[in-house]
C-alpha positions, 0 to 999 in steps of 0.5 A, spaced: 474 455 506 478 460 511 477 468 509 482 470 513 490 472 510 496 474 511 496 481 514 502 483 512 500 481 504 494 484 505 496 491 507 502 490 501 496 488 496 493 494 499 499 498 497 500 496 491 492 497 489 494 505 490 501 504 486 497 501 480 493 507 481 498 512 481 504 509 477 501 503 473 501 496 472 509 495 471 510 499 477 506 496 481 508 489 480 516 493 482 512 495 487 510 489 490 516 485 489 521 489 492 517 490 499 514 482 499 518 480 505 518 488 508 515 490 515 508 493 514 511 501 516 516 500 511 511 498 506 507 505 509 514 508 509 515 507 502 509 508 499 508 514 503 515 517 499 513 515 492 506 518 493 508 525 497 513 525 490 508 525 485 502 527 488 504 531 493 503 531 501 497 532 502 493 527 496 499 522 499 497 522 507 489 522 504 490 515 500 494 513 505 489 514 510 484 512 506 488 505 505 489 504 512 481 505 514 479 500 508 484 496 511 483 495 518 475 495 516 477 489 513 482 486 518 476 482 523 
């Protein structure tokens, strides 16, 4: 059984760990949803906006990286 999946999918599921995280399980599942068929820089796009709102620029830029580095350490 192959490991490997979408990239795309994995960077939302990614996204919508923090969403959960942040603004819990019915906006994740909003979330997730609505960015299914996104490119991946508007996923980040989006996900950056809505945490800049609710925990401000620099908790937001620090969660963002945060998901990228876990992200691309799993994207072998």
């Amino acid at each position: 059984m192959e490991e490997k999946t979408n990239p795309k999918r994995s960077l939302l599921d990614e996204a919508c760990k923090i969403v959960y995280l942040n603004f819990g399980n019915e906006t994740a599942q909003l979330y997730k949803a609505g960015l299914k068929d996104k490119a991946e820089k508007e996923i980040l796009s989006s996900l950056e906006d809505s945490l800049k709102e609710l925990v401000g620029p620099d908790h937001a830029k620090r969660q963002i990286e945060e998901m990228q580095d876990k992200f691309n350490n799993h994207d072998d």
